[in-house]
C-alpha positions in Angstrom: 14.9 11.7 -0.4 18.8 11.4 0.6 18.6 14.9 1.9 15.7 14.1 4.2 16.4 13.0 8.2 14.7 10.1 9.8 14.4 8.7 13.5 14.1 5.1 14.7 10.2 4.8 15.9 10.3 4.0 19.6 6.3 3.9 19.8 3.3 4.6 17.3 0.9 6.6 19.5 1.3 10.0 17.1 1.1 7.6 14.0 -2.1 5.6 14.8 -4.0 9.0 16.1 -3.5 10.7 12.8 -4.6 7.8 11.3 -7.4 7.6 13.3 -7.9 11.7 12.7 -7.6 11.8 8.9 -10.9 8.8 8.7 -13.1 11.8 9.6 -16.1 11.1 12.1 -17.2 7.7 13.1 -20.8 6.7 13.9 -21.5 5.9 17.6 -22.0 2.6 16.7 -18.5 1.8 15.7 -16.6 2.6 19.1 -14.4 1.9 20.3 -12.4 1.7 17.6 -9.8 -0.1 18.3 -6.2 -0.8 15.9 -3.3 -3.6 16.5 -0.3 -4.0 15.1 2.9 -5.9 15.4 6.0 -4.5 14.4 9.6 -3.7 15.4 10.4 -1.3 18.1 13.8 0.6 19.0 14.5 2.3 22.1 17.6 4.0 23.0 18.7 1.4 25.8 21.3 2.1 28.3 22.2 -1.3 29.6 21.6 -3.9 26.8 22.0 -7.2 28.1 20.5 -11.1 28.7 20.0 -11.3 24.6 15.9 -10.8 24.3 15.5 -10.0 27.6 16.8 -6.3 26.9 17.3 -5.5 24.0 17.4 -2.0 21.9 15.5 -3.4 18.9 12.5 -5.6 19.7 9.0 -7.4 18.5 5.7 -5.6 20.0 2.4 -6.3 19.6 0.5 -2.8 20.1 -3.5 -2.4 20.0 -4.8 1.1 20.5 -8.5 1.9 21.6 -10.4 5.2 20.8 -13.6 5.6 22.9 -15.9 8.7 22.9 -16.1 9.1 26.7 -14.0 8.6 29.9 -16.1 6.1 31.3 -16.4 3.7 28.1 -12.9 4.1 27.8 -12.1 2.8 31.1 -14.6 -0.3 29.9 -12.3 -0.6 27.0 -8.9 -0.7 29.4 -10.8 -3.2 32.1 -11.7 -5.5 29.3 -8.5 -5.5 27.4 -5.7 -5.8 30.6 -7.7 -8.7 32.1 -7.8 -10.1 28.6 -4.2 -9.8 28.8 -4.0 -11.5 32.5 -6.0 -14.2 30.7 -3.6 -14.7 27.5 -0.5 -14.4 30.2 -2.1 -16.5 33.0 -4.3 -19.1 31.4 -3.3 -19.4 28.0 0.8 -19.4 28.9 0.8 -20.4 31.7 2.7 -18.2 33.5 2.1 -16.9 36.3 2.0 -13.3 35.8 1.4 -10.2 37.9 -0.6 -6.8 37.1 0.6 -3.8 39.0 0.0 -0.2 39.2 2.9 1.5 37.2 4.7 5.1 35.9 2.9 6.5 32.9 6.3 8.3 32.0 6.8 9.8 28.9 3.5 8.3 27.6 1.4 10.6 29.9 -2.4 9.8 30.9 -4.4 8.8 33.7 -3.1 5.5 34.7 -0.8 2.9 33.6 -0.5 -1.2 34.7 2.2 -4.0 33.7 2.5 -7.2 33.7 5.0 -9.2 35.3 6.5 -12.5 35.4 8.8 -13.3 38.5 12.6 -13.9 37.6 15.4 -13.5 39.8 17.7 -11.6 36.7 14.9 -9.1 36.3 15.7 -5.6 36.6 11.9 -4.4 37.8 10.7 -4.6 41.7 7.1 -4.5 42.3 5.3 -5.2 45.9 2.2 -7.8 45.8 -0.2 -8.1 48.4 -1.6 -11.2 49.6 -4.7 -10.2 51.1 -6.1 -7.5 48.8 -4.2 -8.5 45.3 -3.1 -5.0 44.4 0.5 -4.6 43.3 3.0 -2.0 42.7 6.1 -1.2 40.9 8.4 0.2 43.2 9.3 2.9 41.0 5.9 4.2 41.6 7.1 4.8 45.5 8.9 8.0 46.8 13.0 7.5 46.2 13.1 6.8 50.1 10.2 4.4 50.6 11.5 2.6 47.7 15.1 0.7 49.5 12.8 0.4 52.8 12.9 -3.6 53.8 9.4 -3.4 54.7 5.9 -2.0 52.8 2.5 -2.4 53.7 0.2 -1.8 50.8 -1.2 1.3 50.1 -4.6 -0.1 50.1 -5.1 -2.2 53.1 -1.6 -2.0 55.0 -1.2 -5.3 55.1 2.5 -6.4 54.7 3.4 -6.9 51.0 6.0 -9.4 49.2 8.5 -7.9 47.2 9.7 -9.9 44.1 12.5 -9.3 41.4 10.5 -9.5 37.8 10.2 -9.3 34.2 8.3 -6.8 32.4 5.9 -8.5 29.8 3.7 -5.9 29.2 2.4 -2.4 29.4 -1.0 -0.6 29.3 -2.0 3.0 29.7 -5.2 5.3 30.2 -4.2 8.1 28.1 -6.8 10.2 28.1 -6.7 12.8 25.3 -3.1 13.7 25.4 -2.6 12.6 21.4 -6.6 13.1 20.4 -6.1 16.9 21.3 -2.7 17.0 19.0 -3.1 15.4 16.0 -7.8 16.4 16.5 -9.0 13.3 16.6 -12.4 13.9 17.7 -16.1 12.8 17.7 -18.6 15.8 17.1 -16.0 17.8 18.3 -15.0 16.1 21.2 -11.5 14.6 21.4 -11.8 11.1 21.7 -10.3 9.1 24.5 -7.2 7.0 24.1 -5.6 4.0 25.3 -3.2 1.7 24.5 -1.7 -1.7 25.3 1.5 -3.6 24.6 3.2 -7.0 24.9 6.9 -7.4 24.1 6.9 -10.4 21.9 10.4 -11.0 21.9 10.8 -10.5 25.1 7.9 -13.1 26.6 9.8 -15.5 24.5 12.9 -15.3 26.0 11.2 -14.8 29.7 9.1 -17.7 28.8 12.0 -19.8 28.0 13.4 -19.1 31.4 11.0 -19.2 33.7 9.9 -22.8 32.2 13.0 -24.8 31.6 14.3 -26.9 33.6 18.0 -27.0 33.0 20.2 -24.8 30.8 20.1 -27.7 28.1 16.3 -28.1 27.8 14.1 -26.1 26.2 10.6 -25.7 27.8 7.8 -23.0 25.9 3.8 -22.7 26.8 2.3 -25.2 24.3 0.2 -22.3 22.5 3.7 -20.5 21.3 5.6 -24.0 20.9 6.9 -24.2 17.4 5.7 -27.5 16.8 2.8 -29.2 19.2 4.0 -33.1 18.3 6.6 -34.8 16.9 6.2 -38.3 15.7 9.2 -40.7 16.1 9.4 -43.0 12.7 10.8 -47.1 13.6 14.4 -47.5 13.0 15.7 -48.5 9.4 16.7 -52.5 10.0 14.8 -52.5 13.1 12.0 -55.5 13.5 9.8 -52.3 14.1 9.9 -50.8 10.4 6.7 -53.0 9.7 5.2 -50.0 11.3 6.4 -47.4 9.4 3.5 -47.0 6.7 1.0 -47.0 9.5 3.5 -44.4 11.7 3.4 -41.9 8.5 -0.5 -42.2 8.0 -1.1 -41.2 11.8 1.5 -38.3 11.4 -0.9 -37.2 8.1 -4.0 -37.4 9.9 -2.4 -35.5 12.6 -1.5 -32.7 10.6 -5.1 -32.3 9.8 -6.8 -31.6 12.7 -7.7 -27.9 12.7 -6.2 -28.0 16.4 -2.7 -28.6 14.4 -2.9 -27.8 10.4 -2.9 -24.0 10.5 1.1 -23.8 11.9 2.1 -27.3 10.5 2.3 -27.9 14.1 3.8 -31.8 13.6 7.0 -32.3 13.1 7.6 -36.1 11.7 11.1 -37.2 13.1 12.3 -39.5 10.0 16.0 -39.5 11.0 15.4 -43.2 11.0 19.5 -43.6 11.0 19.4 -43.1 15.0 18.0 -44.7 17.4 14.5 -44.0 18.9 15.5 -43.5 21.7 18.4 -40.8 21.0 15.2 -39.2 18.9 12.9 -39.2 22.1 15.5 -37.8 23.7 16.1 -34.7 21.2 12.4 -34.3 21.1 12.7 -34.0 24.9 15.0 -31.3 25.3 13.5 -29.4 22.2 10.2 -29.5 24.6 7.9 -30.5 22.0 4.6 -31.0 24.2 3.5 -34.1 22.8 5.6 -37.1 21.5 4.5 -40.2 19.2 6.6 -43.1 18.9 5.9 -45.7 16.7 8.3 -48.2 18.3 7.8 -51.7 19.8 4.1 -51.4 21.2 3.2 -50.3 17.7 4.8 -53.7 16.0 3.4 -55.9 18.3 0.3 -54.3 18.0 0.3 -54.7 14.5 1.7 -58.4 14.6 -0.3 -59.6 18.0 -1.9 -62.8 18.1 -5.4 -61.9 16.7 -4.6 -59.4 15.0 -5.7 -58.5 11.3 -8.0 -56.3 10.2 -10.0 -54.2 13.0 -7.7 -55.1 15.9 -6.2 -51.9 17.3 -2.8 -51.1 16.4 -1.1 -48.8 19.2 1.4 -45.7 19.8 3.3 -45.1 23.2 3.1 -41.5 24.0 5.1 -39.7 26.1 4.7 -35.6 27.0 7.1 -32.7 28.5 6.0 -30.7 31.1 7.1 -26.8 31.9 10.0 -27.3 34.6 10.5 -30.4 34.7 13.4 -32.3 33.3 12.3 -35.7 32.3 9.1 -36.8 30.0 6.4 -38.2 31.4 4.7 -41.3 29.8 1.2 -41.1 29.0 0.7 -45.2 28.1 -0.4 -46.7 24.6 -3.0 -45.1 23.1 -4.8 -45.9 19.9 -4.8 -43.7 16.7 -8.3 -42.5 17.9 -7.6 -42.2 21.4 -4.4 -40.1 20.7 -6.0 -37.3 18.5 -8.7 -37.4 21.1 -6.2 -36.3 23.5 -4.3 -33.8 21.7 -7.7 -31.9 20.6 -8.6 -31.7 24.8 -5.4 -30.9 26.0 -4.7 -27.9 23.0 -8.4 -26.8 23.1 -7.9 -26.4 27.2 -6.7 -23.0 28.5 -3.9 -23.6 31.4 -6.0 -24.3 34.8 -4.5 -22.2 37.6 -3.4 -23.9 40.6 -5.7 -21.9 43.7 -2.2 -20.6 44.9 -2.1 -18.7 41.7 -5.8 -16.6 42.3 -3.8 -13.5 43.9 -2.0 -12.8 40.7 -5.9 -12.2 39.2 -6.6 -8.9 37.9 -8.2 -6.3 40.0 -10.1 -3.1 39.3 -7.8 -0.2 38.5 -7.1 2.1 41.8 
């Protein structure tokens, strides 16, 4: 074993192909077969720099598709990149472009990415605004690619050219690893494709393109590490009356199925410091939501009135992507509050309509 040589992996196209190869022959009914993984990648990078951003060891979910035909693989890659738009786009938030791209050393028919617009970027691509089709420019000739000025290659009209991100990579790849490693249906080689999103790196481009100052944190509320925090009364405070009934809306918080599978509430019980210095922290952690069982929640509790079956309240506040300060959302019963949080993180993001020409189109 000592004797024997090893590589870093930079990809796992050869891997999942023999994989695929050794299974023997499928039925019909099983394509396309399709295989995900998430692991750790390592590419020999030149230029390391900006921490996640570009890194030489990285986290990459990988899914690779095996179809028996051209035409149901090009199915396969329709359904799965404009998935991808819709996991980028809608369910992040982020407003994320698809562009026609290099295949380099991957090979295949055709190749897209995915985009997200940051001035530190080291990628160019070219958008259109009247036909939605995009470009890296490495895709254009060496001289067409410093020109000031492009018109798109599909309707010359005059296209926008933006410094970005790379979040994510597909390819067509035809049967450049089925013919290797004879994958193949009734002798056929199958045909391949596979998609990518850098993990790491949508976490740190996330981070960026979100937050508002260098101070504050601001993630998508699907990858957030925590989707609430509830802010216990202060020890010695007249408000610690409410702290039985704070901790019993934090536990029946934690078990709604929209927050109990990633123990998604954090319960802020550094009751030593102020609520307000806690709101605060909350704030610039960019924890969406945020509880507080402070003043509103006492005098609930000790209104005029009140007893059993009055309505004991919470003041809610919640932090928005890019921008700095929280916004209050009001008082809000026990009921009305889990009501809210099981709308808001059921919802997909709504685009705005000036994000509809970052939508996916056909491939070209």
């Amino acid at each position: 074993l000592f004797q024997a040589q090893f590589c870093l992996q930079p990809t796992y196209e050869e891997a999942v192909t023999e994989i695929v190869a050794n299974a023997g022959q499928q039925p019909v009914g099983r394509f396309p077969v399709m295989l995900y993984q998430l692991n750790e990648k390592f590419r020999d990078e030149q230029s390391p720099r900006l921490g996640l951003l570009r890194s030489r060891s990285f986290i990459m979910k990988d899914l690779y598709s095996f179809d028996l035909n051209e035409n149901d693989a090009h199915i396969t890659y329709e359904r799965v990149t404009n998935a991808y738009w819709q996991i980028f786009n809608r369910r992040l938030g982020l407003r994320t472009y698809r562009v026609r791209a290099t295949s380099g050393m991957f090979g295949g028919t055709c190749s897209h990415e995915f985009h997200l617009e940051n001035p530190l970027g080291q990628d160019t691509i070219l958008l259109c605004s009247k036909c939605n089709s995009g470009v890296n420019a490495e895709v254009l000739p060496e001289a067409a690619r410093h020109s000031e000025s492009h018109s798109c290659e599909h309707c010359n009209a005059p296209t926008e050219k933006l410094r970005t991100i790379e979040v994510g990579h597909t390819f067509a790849l035809g049967t450049k690893y089925s013919d290797a490693f004879g994958a193949a249906h009734d002798a056929r080689p199958l045909q391949m494709c596979c998609f990518g999103i850098g993990v790491s790196r949508l976490l740190a481009a996330a981070v960026d393109a979100l937050s508002p100052t260098d101070t504050q944190l601001r993630l998508p509320a699907a990858i957030a590490p925590f989707k609430a925090v509830v802010v216990l009364p202060k020890s010695g405070s007249r408000q610690e009356i409410a702290t039985p009934f704070v901790l019993d809306v934090a536990d029946a918080l934690s078990q709604l199925p929209e927050l109990a599978v990633d123990a998604d509430v954090l319960v802020d019980d550094r009751t030593n410091l102020t609520i307000g210095r806690r709101v605060a922290d909350a704030v610039k952690l960019g924890v969406p939501w945020i509880v507080i069982g402070g003043k509103a929640t006492a005098e609930s509790m000790t209104a005029l009135g009140g007893g059993e079956g009055a309505p004991t309240l919470l003041e809610v506040e919640r932090t928005i992507p890019s921008r700095r300060d929280a916004q209050p959302q009001g008082t809000m019963t026990h009921a009305e509050l889990a009501s809210t949080l099981i709308r808001q993180l059921g919802e997909n993001v709504a685009l705005k309509e000036t994000d509809r020409r970052s939508a996916p189109v056909l491939i070209r």
